[in-house]
N, C-alpha and C positions, 0 to 999 in steps of 0.2 A: 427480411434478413435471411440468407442461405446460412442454413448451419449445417453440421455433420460431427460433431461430436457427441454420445449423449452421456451425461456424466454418470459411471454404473455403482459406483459408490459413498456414504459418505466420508469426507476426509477427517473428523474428530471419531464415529462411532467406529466406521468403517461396514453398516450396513447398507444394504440395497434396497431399504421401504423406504417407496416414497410417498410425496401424496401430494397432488396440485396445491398450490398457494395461491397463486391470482396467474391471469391474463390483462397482460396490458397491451396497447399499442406500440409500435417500432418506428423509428425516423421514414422509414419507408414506406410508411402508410400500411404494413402488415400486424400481425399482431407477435406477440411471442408469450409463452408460457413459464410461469417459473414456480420452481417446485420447492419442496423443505423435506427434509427428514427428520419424520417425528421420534426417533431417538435421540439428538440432539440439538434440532430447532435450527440447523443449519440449513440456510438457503440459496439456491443456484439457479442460472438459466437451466432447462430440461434440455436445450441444446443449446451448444456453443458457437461461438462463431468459427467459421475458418482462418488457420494460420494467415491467409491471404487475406482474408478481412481485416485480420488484427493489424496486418501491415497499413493495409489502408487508412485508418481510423487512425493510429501512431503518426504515421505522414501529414495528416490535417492539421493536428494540432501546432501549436505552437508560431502558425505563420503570423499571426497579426498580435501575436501575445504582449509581446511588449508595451503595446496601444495600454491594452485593457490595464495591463498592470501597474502604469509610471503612478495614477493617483494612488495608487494602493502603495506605492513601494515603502512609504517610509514607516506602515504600521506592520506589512509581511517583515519586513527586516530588524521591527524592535521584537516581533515575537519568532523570529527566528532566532534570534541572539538569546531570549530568552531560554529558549528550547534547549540550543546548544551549550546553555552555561548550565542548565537542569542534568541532561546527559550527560557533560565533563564531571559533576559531582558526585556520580555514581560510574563513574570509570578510575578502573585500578592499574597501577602496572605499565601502561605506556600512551598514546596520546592518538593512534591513529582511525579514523572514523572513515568510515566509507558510506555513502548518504546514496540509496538507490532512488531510483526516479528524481534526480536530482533539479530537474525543471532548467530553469535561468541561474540557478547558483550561489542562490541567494542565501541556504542554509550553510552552505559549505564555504560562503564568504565570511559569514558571522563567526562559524566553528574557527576559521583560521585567525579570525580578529581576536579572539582570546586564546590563543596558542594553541590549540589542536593543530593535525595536520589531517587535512581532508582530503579526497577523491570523490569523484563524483560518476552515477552511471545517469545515462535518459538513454531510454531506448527512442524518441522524437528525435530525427536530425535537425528540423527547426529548433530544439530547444538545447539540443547540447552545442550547438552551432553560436547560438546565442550565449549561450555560457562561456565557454570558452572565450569569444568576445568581450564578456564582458570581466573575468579574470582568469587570464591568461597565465596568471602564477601556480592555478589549481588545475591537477591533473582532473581532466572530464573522461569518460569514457561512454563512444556513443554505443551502447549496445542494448539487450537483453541481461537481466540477473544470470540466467542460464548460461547463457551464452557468454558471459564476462570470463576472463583467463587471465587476469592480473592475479596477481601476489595476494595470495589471503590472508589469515592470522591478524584481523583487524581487532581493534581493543572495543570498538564497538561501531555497530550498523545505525542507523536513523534510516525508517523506510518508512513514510507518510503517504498518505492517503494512494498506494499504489497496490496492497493483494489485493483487492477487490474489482480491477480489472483483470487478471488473471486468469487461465483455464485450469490451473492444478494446483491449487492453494498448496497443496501438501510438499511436493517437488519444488514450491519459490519456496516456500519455508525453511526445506530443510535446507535449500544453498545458501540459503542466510546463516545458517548453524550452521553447518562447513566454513564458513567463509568469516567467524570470530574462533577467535583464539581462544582456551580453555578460560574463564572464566568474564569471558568479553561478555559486552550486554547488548541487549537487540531492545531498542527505542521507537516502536512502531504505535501508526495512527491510522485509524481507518474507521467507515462507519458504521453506528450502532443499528440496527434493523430493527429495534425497538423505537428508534425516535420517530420512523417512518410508519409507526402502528398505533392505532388506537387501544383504548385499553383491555378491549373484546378481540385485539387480534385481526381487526379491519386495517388493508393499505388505504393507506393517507395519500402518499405523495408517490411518484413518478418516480421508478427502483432507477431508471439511468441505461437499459440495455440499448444495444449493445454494449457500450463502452464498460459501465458496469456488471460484473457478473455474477457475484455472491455476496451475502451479506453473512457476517459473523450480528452475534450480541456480545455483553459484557461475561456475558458465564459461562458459555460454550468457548469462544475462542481459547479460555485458560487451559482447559485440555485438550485443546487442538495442538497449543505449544508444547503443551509436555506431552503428548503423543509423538511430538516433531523430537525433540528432545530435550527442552528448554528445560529449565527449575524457576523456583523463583520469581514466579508469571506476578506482578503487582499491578494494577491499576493506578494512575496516577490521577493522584485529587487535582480536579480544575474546581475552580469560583465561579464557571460559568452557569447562568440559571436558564439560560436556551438550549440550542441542539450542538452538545458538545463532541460527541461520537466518542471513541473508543480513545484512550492514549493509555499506553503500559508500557513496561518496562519488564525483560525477561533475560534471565543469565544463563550463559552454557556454560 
């Protein structure tokens, strides 16, 4: 993997100690290194990939997606519905949700089946392409968070398993805060770096890099949000007794 960023500081402490975490192999038969900062147990690629990588790796996905997903659709869609009736209950004041990395559109079909009014970003043009296709009633937008220029002031965001591919956690974050209205809520999911460690702090399982590029935990990410400017950071209780990852709930 060619990289050229290195990341110089942490995004919750905001120091610059770091200290190796493990080396693993790369899809390319190279290896890559990834690091933690022992002030808050936050951990990253030590380099990043390039914007042109990132393009690349975005453009893959989603071509044969549909395949993989038709068995799946009708248990993604009850807990999408699910999701979206959890986030409406903790939404005040008006209805409208913008769902980043929004895949095939599956969440922002369910949100619109119970009367929210949804928008959707994929930076994938296979998948926003797909979306779109498949409801044409819901504005998709295929871009970047950064890069997004539509009308902000949403009543609340839904951003699932997508900072963790990211190179600047702190900059997607905060255009998530810009981007709800004064007391909007941000419904994000991502995974826990804990589920991926043994109980001595050994990696288990295969971190995901490229595509992957940092891992939050349950305790760290809460003052990364209110670092970003969040309040209110909650954890939200799942019944699952497997590897559930991170799901919280945080208000601007």
């Amino acid at each position: 993997m060619t990289s050229e960023t290195v990341t110089p500081t942490c995004p919750i402490s905001g120091s610059d100690r770091i200290e190796e975490f493990c080396v693993q192999s790369d899809p390319d038969g190279g290896t890559v290194t990834w690091i933690r900062f022992p002030d808050s147990g936050f951990v990253c690629l030590q380099r990043m990939p390039s914007v042109d990588e990132i393009d690349d790796i975005q453009d893959e996905i989603g071509g044969d997606y549909m395949r993989v997903m038709t068995p799946k659709w009708k248990s993604k869609a009850r807990r999408s519905k699910s999701r979206a009736k959890w986030l409406k209950r903790h939404m005040t004041g008006g209805s409208r949700v913008l769902d980043v990395g929004s895949n095939v559109g599956l969440f922002c079909a369910m949100a619109k089946e119970i009367g929210l009014q949804p928008e959707g970003i994929e930076i994938s043009k296979n998948l926003a392409r797909q979306s779109a296709e498949l409801f044409p009633e819901i504005p998709f937008h295929c871009t970047s968070l950064e890069a997004y220029s539509g009308p902000g002031e949403f009543d609340a965001i839904y951003c699932s398993e997508v900072i963790e591919h990211t190179i600047d956690p702190f900059d997607f974050a905060a255009r998530l805060f810009q981007l709800l209205r004064k007391g909007g809520v941000l419904y994000l999911t991502t995974p826990d770096l804990e589920e991926y460690l043994t109980p001595d702090g050994a990696v288990t399982r295969f971190l995901g890099a490229p595509d992957h590029k940092l891992y939050f935990t349950r305790e760290n990410i809460i003052p990364f949000l209110k670092r970003v400017g969040f309040s209110d950071v909650t954890h939200k209780r799942t019944w699952s007794f497997g590897k559930s990852g991170i799901q919280l709930l945080a208000t601007k």
